[in-house]
C-alpha positions in Angstrom: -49.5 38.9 -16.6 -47.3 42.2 -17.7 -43.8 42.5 -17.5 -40.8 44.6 -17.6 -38.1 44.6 -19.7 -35.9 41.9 -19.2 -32.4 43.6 -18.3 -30.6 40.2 -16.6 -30.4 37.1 -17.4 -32.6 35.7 -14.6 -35.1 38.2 -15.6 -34.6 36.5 -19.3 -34.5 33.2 -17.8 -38.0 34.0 -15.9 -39.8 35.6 -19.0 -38.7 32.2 -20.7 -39.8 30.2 -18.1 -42.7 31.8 -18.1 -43.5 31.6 -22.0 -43.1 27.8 -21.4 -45.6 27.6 -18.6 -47.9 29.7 -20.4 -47.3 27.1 -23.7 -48.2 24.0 -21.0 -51.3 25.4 -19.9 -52.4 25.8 -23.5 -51.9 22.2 -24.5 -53.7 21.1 -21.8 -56.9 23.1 -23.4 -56.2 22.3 -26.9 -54.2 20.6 -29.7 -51.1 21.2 -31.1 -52.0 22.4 -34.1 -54.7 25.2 -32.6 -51.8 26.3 -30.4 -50.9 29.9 -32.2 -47.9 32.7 -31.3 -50.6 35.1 -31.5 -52.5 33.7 -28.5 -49.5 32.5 -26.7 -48.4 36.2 -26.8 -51.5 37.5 -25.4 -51.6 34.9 -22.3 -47.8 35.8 -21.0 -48.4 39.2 -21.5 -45.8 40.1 -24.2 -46.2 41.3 -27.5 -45.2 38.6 -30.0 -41.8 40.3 -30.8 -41.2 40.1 -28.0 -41.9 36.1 -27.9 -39.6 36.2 -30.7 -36.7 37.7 -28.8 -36.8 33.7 -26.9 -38.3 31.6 -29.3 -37.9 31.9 -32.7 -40.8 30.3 -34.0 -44.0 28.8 -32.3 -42.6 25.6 -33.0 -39.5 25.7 -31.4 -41.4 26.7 -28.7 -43.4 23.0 -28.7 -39.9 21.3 -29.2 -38.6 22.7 -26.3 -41.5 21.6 -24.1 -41.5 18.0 -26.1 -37.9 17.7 -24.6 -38.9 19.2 -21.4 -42.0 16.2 -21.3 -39.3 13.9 -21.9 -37.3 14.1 -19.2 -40.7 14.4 -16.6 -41.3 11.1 -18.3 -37.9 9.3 -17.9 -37.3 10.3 -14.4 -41.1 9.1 -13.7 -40.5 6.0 -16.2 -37.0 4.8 -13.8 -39.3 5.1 -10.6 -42.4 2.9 -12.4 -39.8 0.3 -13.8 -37.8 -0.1 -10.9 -41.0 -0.7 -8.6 -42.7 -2.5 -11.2 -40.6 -5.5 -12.6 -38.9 -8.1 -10.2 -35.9 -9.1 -11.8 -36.5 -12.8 -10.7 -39.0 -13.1 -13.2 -38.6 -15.0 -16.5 -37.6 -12.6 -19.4 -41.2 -13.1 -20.9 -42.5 -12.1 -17.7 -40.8 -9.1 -17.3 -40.9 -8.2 -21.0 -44.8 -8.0 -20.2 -44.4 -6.1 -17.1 -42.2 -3.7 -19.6 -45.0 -3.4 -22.3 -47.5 -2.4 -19.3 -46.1 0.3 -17.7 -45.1 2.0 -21.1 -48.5 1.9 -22.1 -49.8 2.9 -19.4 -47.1 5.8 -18.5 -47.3 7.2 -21.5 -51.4 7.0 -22.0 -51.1 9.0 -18.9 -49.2 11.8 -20.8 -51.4 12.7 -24.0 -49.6 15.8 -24.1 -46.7 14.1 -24.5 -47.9 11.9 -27.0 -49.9 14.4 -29.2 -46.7 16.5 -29.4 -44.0 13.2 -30.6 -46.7 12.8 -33.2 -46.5 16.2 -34.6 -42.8 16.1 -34.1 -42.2 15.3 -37.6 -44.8 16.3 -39.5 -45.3 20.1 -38.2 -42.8 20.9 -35.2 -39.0 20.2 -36.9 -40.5 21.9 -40.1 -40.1 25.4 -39.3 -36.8 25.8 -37.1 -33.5 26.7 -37.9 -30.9 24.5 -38.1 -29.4 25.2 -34.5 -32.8 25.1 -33.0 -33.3 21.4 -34.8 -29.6 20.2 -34.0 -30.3 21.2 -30.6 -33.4 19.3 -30.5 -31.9 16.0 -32.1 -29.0 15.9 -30.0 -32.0 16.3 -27.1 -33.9 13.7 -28.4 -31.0 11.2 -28.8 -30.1 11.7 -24.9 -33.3 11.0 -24.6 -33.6 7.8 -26.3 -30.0 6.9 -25.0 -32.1 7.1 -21.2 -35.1 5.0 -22.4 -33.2 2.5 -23.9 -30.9 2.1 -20.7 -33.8 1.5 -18.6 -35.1 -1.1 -20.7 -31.9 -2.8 -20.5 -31.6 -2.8 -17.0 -34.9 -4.9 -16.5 -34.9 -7.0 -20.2 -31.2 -7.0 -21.1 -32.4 -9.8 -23.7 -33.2 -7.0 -25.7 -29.5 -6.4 -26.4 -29.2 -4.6 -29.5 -32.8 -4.1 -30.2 -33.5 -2.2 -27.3 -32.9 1.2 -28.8 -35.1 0.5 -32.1 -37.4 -0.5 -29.6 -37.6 2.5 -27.9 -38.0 4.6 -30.9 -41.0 2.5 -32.1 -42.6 2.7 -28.8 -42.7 6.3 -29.0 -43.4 6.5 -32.9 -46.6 3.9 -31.4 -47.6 6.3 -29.1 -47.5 9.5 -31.9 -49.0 7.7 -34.1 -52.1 6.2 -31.9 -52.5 9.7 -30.4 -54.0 11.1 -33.6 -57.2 8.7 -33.6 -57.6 7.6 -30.0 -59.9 9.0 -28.3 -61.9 9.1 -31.7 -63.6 12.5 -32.2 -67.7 13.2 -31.9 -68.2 12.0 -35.2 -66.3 9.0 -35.5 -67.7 8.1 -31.7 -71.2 8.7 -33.2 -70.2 6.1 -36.2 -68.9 3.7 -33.8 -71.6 3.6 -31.5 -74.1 3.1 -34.3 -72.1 0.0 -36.0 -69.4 -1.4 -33.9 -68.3 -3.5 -36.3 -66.7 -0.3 -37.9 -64.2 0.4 -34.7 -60.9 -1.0 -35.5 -59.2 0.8 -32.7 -59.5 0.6 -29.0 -61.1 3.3 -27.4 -58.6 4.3 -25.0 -55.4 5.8 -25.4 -54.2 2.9 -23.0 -55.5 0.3 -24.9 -54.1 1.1 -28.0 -50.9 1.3 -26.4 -51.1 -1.9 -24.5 -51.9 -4.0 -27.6 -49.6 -2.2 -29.9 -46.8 -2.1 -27.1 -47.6 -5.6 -26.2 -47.2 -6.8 -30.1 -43.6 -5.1 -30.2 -42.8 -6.1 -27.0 -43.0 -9.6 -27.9 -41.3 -9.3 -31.4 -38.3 -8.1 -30.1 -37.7 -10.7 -27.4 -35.7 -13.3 -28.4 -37.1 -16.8 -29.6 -35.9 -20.0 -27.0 
């Protein structure tokens, strides 16, 4: 893919579209960290100060497709919730139903999940301070969303909800890094099970760890 120089701004919106479609199909093939502004440049087509013109830093680039994964999630997240918990059901019940579908959306979006792990530790690390404000005030829509939703099917959440949220997502960061295990580990596993703390899948990880949290939040009767 070659371009021209950009002389509009839907020519500038389409060569930043582009740069973020181009990022997508890269973290599809590898992990965040191997994702580099030097090959990112050669697969749109643009020499990398050129890149630079749109995206300061290859990490500001990652933000902006962590809060573009965000919202695919939410809008998918309002559609799962809504067809998955019946409101009749005892708050336990639908607390469950809650700890389920997150698990299981968000296992279905390692992307996702690789890239809230690396938020901290790598991503917000080299941006400037408007790219980063931008980001937070992003990420705090973000988590206003999620914790809506919750409310709307466990309102006995009340004030937890939101710290809820934020550790559901810190769960699924966090879990991303080790499941599934690498060749070695696997190899180390499959000769003495007794050394696998972890479950195997992404999903499973998340459905016990979900589950666990789910259950501490929800009031005692």
């Amino acid at each position: 893919m070659t371009f021209q120089r950009a002389r509009s701004e839907e020519q500038r919106e389409i060569r930043r579209r582009a740069i973020l479609d181009t990022a997508t199909a890269m973290l599809d093939e590898m992990p965040v960290a191997e994702v580099s502004l030097n090959e990112l440049s050669r697969r749109v087509g643009l020499a990398k100060s050129n890149v630079l013109r749109y995206f300061e830093t290859r990490e500001a680039v990652l933000l902006e497709l962590l809060n573009r994964f965000v919202q695919e999630w939410l809008a998918a997240l309002k559609d799962e919730l809504a067809t998955g918990i019946d409101r009749r059901d005892s708050p336990a019940e639908r607390a469950g139903r809650l700890a389920e579908i997150l698990s299981r959306s968000l296992a279905d979006r390692p992307v996702l999940c690789n890239l809230f792990g690396a938020q901290g530790s790598v991503l917000e690390q080299n941006v400037s301070i408007e790219v980063a404000t931008r980001h937070k005030r992003t990420s705090l829509e973000g988590l206003a969303t999620a914790t809506d939703l919750v409310l709307q099917h466990v309102p006995e959440f009340g004030d937890g909800a939101q710290a809820y949220c934020l550790q559901v997502l810190v769960l699924a960061g966090a879990l991303s890094a080790y499941v599934p295990p690498p060749p070695s580990i696997l190899a180390v596993y499959q000769a003495d099970p007794s050394l696998a703390t972890v479950p195997g899948t992404l999903h499973d990880a998340l459905r016990l760890s979900v589950s666990m949290t789910t259950m501490g939040v929800l009031p005692r009767t």
